[in-house]
BATOR-920087 format. One record per residue (C-alpha): x, y, z. Coordinates in steps of 0.25 Angstrom, whole numbers, plus 5000, padded with zeros to 4 digits. Example, Ala and Ser with C-alpha at 12.3 -4.5 7.8 and 13.67 -1.06 7.14 Angstrom:
2
504949825031 505549965029 
// end
This chain:
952
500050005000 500650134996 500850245006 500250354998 499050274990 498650404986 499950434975 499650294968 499150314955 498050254948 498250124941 497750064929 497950164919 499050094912 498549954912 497349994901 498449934892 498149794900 497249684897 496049694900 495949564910 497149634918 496349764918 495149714923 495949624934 496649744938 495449814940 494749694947 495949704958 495949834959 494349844962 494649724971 495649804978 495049874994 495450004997 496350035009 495850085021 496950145027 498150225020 499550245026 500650335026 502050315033 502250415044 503450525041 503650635050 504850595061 504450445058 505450395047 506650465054 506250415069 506250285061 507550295055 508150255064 507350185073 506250095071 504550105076 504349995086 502650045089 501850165088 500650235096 499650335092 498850445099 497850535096 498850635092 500250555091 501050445088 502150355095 503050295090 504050185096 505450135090 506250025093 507250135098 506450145111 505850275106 504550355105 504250455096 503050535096 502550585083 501350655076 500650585067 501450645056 502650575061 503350685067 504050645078 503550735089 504150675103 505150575105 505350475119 506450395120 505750305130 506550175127 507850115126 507050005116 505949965108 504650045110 503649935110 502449995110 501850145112 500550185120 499950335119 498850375130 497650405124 497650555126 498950535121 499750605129 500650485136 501550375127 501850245133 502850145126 503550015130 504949975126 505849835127 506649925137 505549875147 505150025149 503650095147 503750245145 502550335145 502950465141 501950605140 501850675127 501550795132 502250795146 503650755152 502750655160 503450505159 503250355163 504350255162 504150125167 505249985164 504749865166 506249805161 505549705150 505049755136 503849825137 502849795123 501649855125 501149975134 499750045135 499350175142 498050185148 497250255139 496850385148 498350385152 498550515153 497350565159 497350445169 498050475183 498550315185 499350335171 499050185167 499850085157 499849945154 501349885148 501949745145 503049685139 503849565139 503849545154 502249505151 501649585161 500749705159 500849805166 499949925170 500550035174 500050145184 500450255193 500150245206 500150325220 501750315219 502350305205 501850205192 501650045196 501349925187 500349835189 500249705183 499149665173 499449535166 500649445165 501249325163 500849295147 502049355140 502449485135 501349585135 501349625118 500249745118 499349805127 498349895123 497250005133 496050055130 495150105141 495350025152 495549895145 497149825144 497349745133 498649685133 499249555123 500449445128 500749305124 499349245127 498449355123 497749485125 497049515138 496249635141 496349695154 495249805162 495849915169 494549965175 494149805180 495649765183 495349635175 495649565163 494649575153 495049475142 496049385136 496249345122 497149235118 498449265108 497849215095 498349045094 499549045083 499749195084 501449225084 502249245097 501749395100 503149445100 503149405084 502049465083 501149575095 499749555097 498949715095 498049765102 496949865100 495949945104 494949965095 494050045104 493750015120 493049855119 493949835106 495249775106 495849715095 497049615094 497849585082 499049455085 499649385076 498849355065 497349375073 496549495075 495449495088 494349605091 494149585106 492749655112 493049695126 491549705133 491049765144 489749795152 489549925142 488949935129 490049935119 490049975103 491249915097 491449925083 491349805072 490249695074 490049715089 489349825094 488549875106 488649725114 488149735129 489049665139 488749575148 490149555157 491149655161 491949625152 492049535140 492949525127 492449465113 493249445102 492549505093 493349485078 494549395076 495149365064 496449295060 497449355050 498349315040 499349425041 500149465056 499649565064 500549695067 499549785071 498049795073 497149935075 495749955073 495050025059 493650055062 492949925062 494249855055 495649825059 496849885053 497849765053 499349775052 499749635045 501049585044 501249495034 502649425036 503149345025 503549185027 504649205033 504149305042 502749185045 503749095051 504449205059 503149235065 503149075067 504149035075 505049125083 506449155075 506349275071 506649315057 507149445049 506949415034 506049515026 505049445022 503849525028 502749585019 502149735020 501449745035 500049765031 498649855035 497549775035 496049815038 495349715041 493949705047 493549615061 493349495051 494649505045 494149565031 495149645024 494849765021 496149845016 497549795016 498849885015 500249845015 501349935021 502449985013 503249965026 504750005025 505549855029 504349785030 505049665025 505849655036 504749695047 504049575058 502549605061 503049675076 503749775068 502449835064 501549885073 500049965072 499550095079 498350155077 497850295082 496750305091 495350295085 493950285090 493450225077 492050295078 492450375066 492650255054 491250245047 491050175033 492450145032 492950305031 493350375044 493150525049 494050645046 495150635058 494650495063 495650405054 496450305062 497650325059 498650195059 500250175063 500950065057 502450055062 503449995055 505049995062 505150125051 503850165047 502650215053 501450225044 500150285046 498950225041 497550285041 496250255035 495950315020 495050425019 494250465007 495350534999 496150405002 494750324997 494650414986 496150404980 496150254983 495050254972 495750334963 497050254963 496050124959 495550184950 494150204955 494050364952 492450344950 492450294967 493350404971 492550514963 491350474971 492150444985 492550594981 491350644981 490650564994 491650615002 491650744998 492950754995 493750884994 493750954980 495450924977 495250774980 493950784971 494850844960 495950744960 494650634961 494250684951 495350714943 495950584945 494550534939 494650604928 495950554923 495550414927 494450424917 495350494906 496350384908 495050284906 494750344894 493250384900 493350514896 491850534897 491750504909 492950564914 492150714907 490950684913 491350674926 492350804925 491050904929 491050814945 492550814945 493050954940 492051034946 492051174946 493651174942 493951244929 495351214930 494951054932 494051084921 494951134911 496051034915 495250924914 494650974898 496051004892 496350854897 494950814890 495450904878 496950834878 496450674879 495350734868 494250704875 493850844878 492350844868 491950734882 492050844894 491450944887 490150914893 490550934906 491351054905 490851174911 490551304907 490351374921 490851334936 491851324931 491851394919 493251364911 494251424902 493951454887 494751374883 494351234889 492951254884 493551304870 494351164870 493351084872 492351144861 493551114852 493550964858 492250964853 492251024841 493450934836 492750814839 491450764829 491050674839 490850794849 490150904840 488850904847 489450904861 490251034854 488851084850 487951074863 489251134870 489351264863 487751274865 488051254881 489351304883 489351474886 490051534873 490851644884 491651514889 492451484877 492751544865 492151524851 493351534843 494151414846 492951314844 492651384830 494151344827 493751214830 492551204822 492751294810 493851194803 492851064803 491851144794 491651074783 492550954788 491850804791 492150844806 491050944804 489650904811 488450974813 488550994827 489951064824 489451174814 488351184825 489251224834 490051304826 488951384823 488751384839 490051454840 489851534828 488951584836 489551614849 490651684842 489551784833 489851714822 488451704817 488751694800 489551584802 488751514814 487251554804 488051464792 488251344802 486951344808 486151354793 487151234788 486651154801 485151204797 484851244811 483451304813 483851424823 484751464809 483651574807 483551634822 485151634820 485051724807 483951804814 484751834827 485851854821 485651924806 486151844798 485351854788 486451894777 487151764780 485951674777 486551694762 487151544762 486251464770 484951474763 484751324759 485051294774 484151394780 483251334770 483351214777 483251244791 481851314789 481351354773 480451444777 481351544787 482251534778 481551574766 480851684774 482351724778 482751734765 481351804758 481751914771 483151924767 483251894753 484252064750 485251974757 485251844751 484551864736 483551744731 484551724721 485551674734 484551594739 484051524726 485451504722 485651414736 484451354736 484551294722 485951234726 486151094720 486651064734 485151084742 483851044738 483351184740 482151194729 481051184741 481851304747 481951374734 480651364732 480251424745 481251514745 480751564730 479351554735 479451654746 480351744737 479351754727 478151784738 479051894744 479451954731 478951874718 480051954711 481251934720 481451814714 480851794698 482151754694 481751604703 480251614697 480751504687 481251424697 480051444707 479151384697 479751254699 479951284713 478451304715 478051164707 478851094713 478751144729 477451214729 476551194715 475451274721 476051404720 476551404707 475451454700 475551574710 476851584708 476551574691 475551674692 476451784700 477851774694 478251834681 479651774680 479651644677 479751564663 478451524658 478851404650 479851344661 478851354673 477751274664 478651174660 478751164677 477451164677 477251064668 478250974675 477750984688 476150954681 475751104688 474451124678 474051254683 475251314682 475551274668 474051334665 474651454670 475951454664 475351434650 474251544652 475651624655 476151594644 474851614633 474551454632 473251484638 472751354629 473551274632 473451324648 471951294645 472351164640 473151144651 472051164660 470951084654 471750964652 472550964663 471851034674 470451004669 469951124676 468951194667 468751304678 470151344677 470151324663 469051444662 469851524674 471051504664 470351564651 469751664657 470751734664 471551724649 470451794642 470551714629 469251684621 470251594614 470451534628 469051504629 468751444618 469851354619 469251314633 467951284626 468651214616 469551114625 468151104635 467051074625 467250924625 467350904639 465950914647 466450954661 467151054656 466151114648 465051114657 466151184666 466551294655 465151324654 464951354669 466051454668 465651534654 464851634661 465651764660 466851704651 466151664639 464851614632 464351484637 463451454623 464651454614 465151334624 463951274623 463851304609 465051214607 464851114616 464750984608 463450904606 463150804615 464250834626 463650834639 464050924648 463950894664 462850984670 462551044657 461251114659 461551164676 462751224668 462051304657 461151354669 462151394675 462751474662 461551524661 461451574674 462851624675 462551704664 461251784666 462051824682 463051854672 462251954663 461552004675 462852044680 463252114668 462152194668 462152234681 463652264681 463552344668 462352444675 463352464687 464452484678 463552594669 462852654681 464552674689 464852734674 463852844675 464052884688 465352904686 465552984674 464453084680 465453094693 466653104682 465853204674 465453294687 466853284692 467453324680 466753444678 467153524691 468453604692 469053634704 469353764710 470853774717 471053904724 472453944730 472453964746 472154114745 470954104739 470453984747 470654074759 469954164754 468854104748 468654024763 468754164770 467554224763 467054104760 466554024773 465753924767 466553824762 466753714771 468053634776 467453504769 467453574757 468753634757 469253484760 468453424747 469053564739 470553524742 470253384740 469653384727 470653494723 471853394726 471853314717 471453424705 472553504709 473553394708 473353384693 473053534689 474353584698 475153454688 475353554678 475253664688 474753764677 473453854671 472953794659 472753934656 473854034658 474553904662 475353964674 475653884686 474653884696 475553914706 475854064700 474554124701 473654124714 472454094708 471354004709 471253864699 470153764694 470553624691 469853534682 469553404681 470453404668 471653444676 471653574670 471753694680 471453854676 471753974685 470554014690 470854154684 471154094671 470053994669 469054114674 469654204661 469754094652 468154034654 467154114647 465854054653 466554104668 465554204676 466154344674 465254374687 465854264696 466954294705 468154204708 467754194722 466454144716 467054054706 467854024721 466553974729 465853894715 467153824713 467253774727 465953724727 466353624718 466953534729 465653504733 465553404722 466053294730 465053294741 464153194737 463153154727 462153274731 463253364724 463653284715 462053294710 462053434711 463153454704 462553414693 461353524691 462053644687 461253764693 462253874692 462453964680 463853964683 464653944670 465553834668 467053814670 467753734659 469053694658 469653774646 470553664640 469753554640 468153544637 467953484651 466953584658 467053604671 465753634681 465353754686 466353804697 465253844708 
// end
């Protein structure tokens, strides 16, 4: 067993290269393997150079030191660090055993110079007592220093025990037992004695003054100078005895309830006292030392070799090194092993099973629960060699924890991590080791998917552990659990592993979904679009890639570049993206795709912005030989042609075949509203695609109306239209050509005659009909005809009185209207013709300027007199305006008429021509107009023969 367990590193790793059967025995031994219970350390401090040059002979622990005996008749008090730090040279030879109080304040030890020293720690205060034979084995009452008798048992070779006391006068000895050898150990605890010689072990009671119990020296066991019986107290009814090669648990009873640990608990008692063995076992190794461990046994097995079995044997003693490594054993009551640790002991070849010897520090063992002990409750354990002293003590958690490591089992020590709640730097090295255990294992998913548990919140772990991923390329598997907050890492980790992903096919969607979930502030676009931009166009390239390209594109405001990805991918957010972000000038390129995301966005896009990319752009990519585009031409065309029908006549040709073959019914709308398009080639369309109509209409187009007539009896067979056809040609060639293509066929006849009424005259059909033909319903039809015809003449002559009587009446209002002139005087003269003049009204004044408007702006076109033809504008005089649109001073007019009034006064002529404007005011006027009354002569326009009415 190693020393420092914790520095051995973790095996397996180079035996992947083995066969498989080796591998899995190794790993089947290694399962099968327990784990230590204690670990060990060899003491330094003052120990190594003490020993130097000397050699240990026993030690005994208190609460707060250690004694150590040499063969050189010396004790050294030491910490338990070793450091030495008082010395007694108490003997002249070999210390054979040590003895601390239990308020360890006095040290008792026996020598082979026949003398017990007890020396105070802390005072000058000492006992020497010589009994001039060897002294083996001393034992301090245990409240020695409080107690005023200052009580100890000691024997030796002179096989009496003694018990030591002060008196009245001085210290006297008192004989307990003798006469059955050399006493080898004696052991106190409370006020029980137990002491082991030749025969066996006897307890003895302080308190009663009797001797509780004897056990018999195990039958076969060695002389006990070969090898010493050992005695302990587990607690105060427990004493345990290891000899030889036999281990004994002895029960001491007593009228009290008492809980002992193990199997036996809480037994009343019925005697005074009363000992059971409770456990004994037998053992195949010898037994140098015995202590207790919890509700187990710490064992110290000597394991001589075959030499050193015969030596044991008989009585010639023997110096050969042959020994094996001293051994710790814990063992439970039953003798089941439960850990075993050989001693790296310096000369333990050469060392007899007495060289050895076991100490253990005081310890209630209350505090050992489901195999783990409290903080500061360990036992600690002192095995003494001639030079070493080693310190062993129970494995704590960390010990646990590394002891799985080293086998391997990370997994067990991750989650012994985390039931302990261990501290955050063994967590990291857990972890840590972890980790590169898996990555040694190849298990690079499982090693990523347990980073978020084991790296925490440390971004310098973080990024340690993703430029490892990035070297073993293995990064694209940890990027799902990188994070992006808490902690948040440098630029350049998450920049490496979107490159891990970009440069791997296998992981472009991972690299997609992470751009959509990573925060773009975090990294910097520009790396990853290096990345990305030299696969365009390369088989490496995916969907997902120019996805997430266009992603980036995006973050980086690279919108033209990220708009072209995203219409190659046919995305359907392509047009909220052009929308958001104006593109609508880079649309130029990308119509088939946006053709194929959504027609009819698209199309509307295009109609909307058809001054930045022409019809001639679109139709040039939508009739490449590489996409089946006609269905998007069509629609595209369609909507033009809706929009604008001219925007795009130089496609009518092409929407003709367009239309018959996506959408039939509205070609003959389209045929009928486009001028620009070939005649003959859109019938031969027509004629391909069996559109009858539209051939009809095509041939009327072009002046085949017989043969669009033909076309419509013969194929269509629908005499109505046949009729709609000819008479919206308005052809009595037509007609007759009807007739003549009908006359034989009965149905059609009878339905020709139905519809003559208003086209033609039904007796020249029926005048031609053939003899004997029968027409279907021959005689409701001629009713009919008949009928038709008198609603028809009756019609007529009542439309004709309307239209005669609407004649007349409005050439008697032309006439009356064209007969009055109008009277225009300048603003001085309406001023003063309203100042003397109080009687005209505003309404007349409103008619006057109304009807003067539109008189004025023909006669002020020329702008002149018709009879001294000077502008109007030079003279302020008065004007009247005909009808004729020939306008007169008034002065001029008034010279040049000869059947004018010498009598009547301008101001007169003023107030009769203003009466005029009355005309309008309804039929009672209009009625009186018509009687002229007055003698006033009439005014006639000189240059024409129009006369003019009176001006009243």
């Amino acid at each position: 067993m190693s020393l420092n367990s914790s520095e051995n590193g973790t095996d397996g790793d180079d035996e992947r290269d083995e066969e498989e059967e080796d591998e899995d025995s190794a790993i089947e031994e290694e399962e099968e393997e327990d784990e230590p219970r204690l670990k060990y350390q060899r003491m330094g401090g003052s120990v190594p150079a003490l020993l130097s040059g000397d050699a240990a002979s026993c030690i005994a622990v208190a609460e707060r030191m250690i004694a150590l005996g040499t063969h050189a008749g010396a004790v050294h008090i030491l910490d338990f660090l070793g450091n030495q730090v008082k010395e007694f040279a108490a003997h002249t030879a070999t210390v054979n055993d040590l003895c601390f109080d239990t308020a360890g304040e006095y040290i008792g030890s026996c020598s082979d110079d026949g003398s017990v020293v007890i020396n105070s720690l802390f005072t000058d205060d000492k006992l020497k007592v010589d009994y001039h034979r060897p002294m083996k084995a001393i034992a301090l009452y245990p409240d020695y220093a409080r107690n005023p008798s200052k009580r100890y048992v000691a024997g030796g070779l002179a096989g009496h025990l003694y018990l030591n006391l002060k008196k009245w006068i001085g210290y006297g000895d008192q004989v307990l037992h003798s006469g059955e050898g050399p006493i080898h150990a004696v052991k106190w605890r409370t006020s029980l004695v137990a002491w082991a010689n030749d025969v066996g072990v006897k307890v003895y009671d302080t308190a009663s003054d009797q001797r509780i119990t004897f056990i018999e020296r195990p039958r076969g066991s060695p002389r006990p100078e070969l090898l010493l019986p050992h005695l302990v107290w587990q607690d105060d009814s427990l004493l345990v005895i290891g000899w030889g090669t036999s281990v004994k648990i002895a029960l001491i009873k007593s009228n009290q309830n008492t809980s002992t640990n193990g199997t036996y608990k809480h037994i009343q008692m019925s005697s005074m006292n009363q000992v059971d063995i409770v456990a004994s076992f037998q053992t195949s190794y010898y037994i140098s030392g015995i202590a207790p461990f919890g509700d187990t046994l710490v064992v110290l097995a000597y394991i001589p070799g075959e030499e050193g079995e015969k030596e044991i044997n008989s009585s010639i003693p023997s110096r050969q090194g042959n020994a094996q490594r001293p051994e710790v054993r814990v063992v439970t009551w039953n003798n089941d092993e439960l850990a075993t640790d050989a001693l790296p002991i310096h000369g333990f070849e050469h060392y007899k099973e007495n060289d050895y010897s076991l100490a253990h520090a005081p310890f209630s063992g209350s505090s050992y629960a489901g195999g783990q002990w409290a903080a500061g409750d360990e036992p600690l354990y002192y095995i003494v060699s001639l030079k070493d002293v080693i310190i062993a003590k129970p494995r704590d958690a960390e010990d646990h924890i590394a002891w799985l490591l080293e086998h391997g089992w990370h997994e067990k020590a991750l989650a012994a991590v985390e039931a302990e709640k261990g501290k955050s730097e063994l967590l990291d090295e857990v972890g840590s080791r972890y980790l590169d255990h898996l990555i040694v294992e190849r298990k690079y998913a499982e090693a990523a998917s347990l980073c978020p548990k084991l790296l925490r919140a440390s971004a310098s772990a973080w990024e340690r552990w993703v430029f490892h991923f990035a070297h073993l390329r293995q990064l694209p598997v940890l990027v799902p659990y990188i994070p992006t907050d808490n902690p948040r890492l440098r630029d350049t980790a998450y920049e490496v592993a979107l490159v891990a992903l970009a440069t791997n096919p296998s992981f472009h969607k991972e690299l997609l979904s992470t751009i959509k979930s990573w925060p773009p502030i975090i990294y910097s676009a520009a790396p990853v679009i290096s990345a990305i931009e030299p696969q365009l166009n390369t088989s490496s390239m995916t969907d997902a890639l120019k996805e997430a390209l266009a992603e980036i594109y995006i973050i980086d405001a690279q919108y033209e570049k990220a708009f072209a990805l995203l219409a190659d991918l046919l995305k359907p957010d392509t047009f909220e993206f052009i929308e958001k972000h104006n593109l609508h000038d880079t649309i130029r390129e990308k119509v088939v795709q946006l053709m194929k995301i959504d027609c009819k966005r698209a199309v509307s896009l295009l109609i909307r912005h058809r001054e930045l990319i022409t019809p001639f752009e679109v139709v040039s990519q939508l009739m490449a030989p590489k996409d089946d585009s006609r269905y998007f031409l069509h629609l595209y065309l369609h909507s033009l042609f809706v929009a604008n029908p001219d925007a795009g006549r130089e496609f009518h040709d092409m929407q003709v075949e367009l239309y018959a073959d996506y959408d039939p019914e509205m070609l003959l709308p389209f045929l009928r509203s486009s001028q620009h398009y070939m005649l003959e080639k859109a019938y031969e369309i027509c004629i391909s695609r069996g559109l009858v109509r539209e051939q009809v209409f095509i041939l009327g187009r072009m002046g085949n109306s017989k043969q669009a007539l033909a076309v419509i009896i013969n194929k269509l067979g629908d005499i109505e239209e046949a009729i709609d056809f000819v008479s919206m040609q308005h052809d009595d060639e037509l007609w007759e050509e009807l007739i003549k293509q009908c006359i034989n066929k009965p149905e059609m006849v009878g339905v020709l005659l139905e519809h003559t009424v208003g086209k033609f005259d039904p007796l020249y059909i029926v005048n031609i009909v053939p003899t004997g033909l029968e027409i279907p319903r021959l005689r409701d039809r001629l009713v009919k005809i008949i009928t038709d015809y008198r609603t028809e003449t009756s019609l007529r002559h009542g439309c004709n009185d309307i239209l005669k009587a609407d004649i007349i009446n409005l050439l008697i209002k032309y006439y009356k209207e064209a007969r009055r002139a109008i009277y225009m005087s300048n603003e001085e003269d309406e001023v003063r013709s309203k100042r003397d003049d109080n009687r005209a009204s505003h309404l007349t004044e409103r008619s006057l300027n109304m009807k003067s408007m539109d008189v004025k702006s023909k006669t002020r076109a020329g702008g002149r007199c018709c009879v001294c033809f000077d502008p109007f504008a030079i003279q302020n005089v008065s004007i009247i305006a005909f009808y004729c649109c020939h306008a007169y001073h008034m002065t001029c007019l008034m010279d040049s008429s000869n059947t004018f009034n010498d009598k009547k006064t301008p101001a007169a002529l003023t107030q009769e021509a203003v009466s005029y404007y009355e005309y309008d005011n309804g039929d009672a006027e209009d009625d009186a107009s018509d009687v002229d009354t007055s003698d006033a002569p009439q005014m006639r326009c000189i240059l024409c023969t129009t006369a003019a009415s009176q001006v009243h």
